[in-house]
C-alpha positions as CSV (number, residue, x, y, z in Angstrom):
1,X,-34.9,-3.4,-44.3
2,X,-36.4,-0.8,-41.8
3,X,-39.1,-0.9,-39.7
4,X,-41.1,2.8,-40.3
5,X,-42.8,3.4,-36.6
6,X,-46.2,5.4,-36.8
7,X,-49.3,6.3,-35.1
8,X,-52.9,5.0,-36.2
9,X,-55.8,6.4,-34.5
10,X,-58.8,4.2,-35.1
11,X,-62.5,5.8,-35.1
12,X,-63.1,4.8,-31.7
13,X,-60.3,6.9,-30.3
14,X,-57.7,4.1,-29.7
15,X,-54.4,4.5,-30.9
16,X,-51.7,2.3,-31.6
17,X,-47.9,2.7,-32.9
18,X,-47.3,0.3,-36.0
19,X,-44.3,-1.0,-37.3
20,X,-44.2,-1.3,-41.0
21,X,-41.2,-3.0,-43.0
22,X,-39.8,-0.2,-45.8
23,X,-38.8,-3.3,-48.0
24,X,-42.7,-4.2,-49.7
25,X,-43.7,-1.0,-51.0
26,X,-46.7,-0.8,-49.5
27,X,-49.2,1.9,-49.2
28,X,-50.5,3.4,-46.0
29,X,-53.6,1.9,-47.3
30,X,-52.5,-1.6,-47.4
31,X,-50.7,-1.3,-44.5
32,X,-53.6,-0.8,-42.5
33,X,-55.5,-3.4,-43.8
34,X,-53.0,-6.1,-43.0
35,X,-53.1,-4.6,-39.7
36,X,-56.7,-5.5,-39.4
37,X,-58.1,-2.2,-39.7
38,X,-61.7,-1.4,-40.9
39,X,-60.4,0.1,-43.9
40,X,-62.6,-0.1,-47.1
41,X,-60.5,0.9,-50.1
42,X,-63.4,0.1,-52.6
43,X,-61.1,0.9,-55.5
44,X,-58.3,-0.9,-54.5
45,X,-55.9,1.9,-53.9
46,X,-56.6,3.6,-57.3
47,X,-57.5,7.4,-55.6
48,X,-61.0,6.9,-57.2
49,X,-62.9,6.6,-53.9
50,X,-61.7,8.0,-50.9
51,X,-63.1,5.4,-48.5
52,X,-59.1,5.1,-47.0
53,X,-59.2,9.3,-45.9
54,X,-57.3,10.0,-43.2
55,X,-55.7,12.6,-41.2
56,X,-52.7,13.9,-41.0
57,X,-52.4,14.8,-37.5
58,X,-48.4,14.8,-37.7
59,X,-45.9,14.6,-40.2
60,X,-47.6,16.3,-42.8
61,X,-45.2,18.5,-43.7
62,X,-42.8,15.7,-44.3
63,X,-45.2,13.8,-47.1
64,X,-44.6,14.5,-50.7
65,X,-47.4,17.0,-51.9
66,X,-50.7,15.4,-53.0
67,X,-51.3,14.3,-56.9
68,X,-54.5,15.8,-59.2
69,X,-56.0,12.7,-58.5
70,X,-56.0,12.4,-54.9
71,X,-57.0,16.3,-55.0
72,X,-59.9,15.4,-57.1
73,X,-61.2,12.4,-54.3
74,X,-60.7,15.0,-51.5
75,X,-62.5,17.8,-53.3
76,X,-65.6,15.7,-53.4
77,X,-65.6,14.9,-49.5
78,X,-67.8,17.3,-47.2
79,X,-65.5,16.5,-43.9
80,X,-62.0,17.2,-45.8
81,X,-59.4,19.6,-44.7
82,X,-55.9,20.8,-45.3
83,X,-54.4,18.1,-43.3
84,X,-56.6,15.1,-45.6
85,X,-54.9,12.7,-47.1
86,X,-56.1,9.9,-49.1
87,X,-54.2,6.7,-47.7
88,X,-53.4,4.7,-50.8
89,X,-51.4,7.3,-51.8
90,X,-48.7,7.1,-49.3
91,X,-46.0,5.2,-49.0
92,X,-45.0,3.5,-46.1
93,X,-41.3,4.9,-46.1
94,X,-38.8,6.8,-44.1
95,X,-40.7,10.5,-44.4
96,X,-43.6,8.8,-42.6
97,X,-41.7,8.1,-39.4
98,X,-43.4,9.4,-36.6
99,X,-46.4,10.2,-38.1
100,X,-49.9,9.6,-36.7
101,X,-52.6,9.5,-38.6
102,X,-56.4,9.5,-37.9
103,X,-59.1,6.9,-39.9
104,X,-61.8,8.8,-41.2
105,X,-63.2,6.9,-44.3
106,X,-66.8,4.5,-44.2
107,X,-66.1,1.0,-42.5
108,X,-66.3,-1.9,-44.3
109,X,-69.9,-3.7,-43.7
């Protein structure tokens, strides 16, 4: 097991470096919500709501390209750019290592 070390900034401007184990398969997604972010994830990290978008503010080029789905979520978002990402559908892994990535989705109520 690894620990995958990346940057989360939080819509109030903080950031913080999490560690995430490489062993559970989790999704950037869930990995934030164990982390006690505000994440909402309506669909449960299906790419049928985009209420996890983020921003890729490094490492980009390093993530595999995105799927029609998640192109599909983004398209429909009115603050979504090249560097938009949709976090259920990355993988916490070794190409996210040193990544940092900006919350933009809604906040859970």
């Amino acid at each position: 097991m690894a620990l995958i070390k990346f940057k989360v900034e939080n819509r109030d401007g903080s950031v913080a470096e999490l560690e995430i184990p490489d062993d559970m398969s989790l999704s950037l997604m869930e990995a934030l919500k164990a982390s006690e972010y505000n994440i909402l994830a309506t669909c449960g990290g299906m790419a049928l709501c985009a209420t996890c978008h983020v921003q890729v503010k490094e490492g980009l080029d390093n993530l595999p390209e995105k799927n029609d789905a998640e192109w599909d979520m983004l398209d429909t978002l009115p603050d979504a750019h090249h560097d938009s990402r949709l976090a259920c559908q990355i993988r916490i892994n070794e190409l996210i290592e040193g990544a940092y990535f900006k919350i933009l989705g809604p906040e859970h109520e």
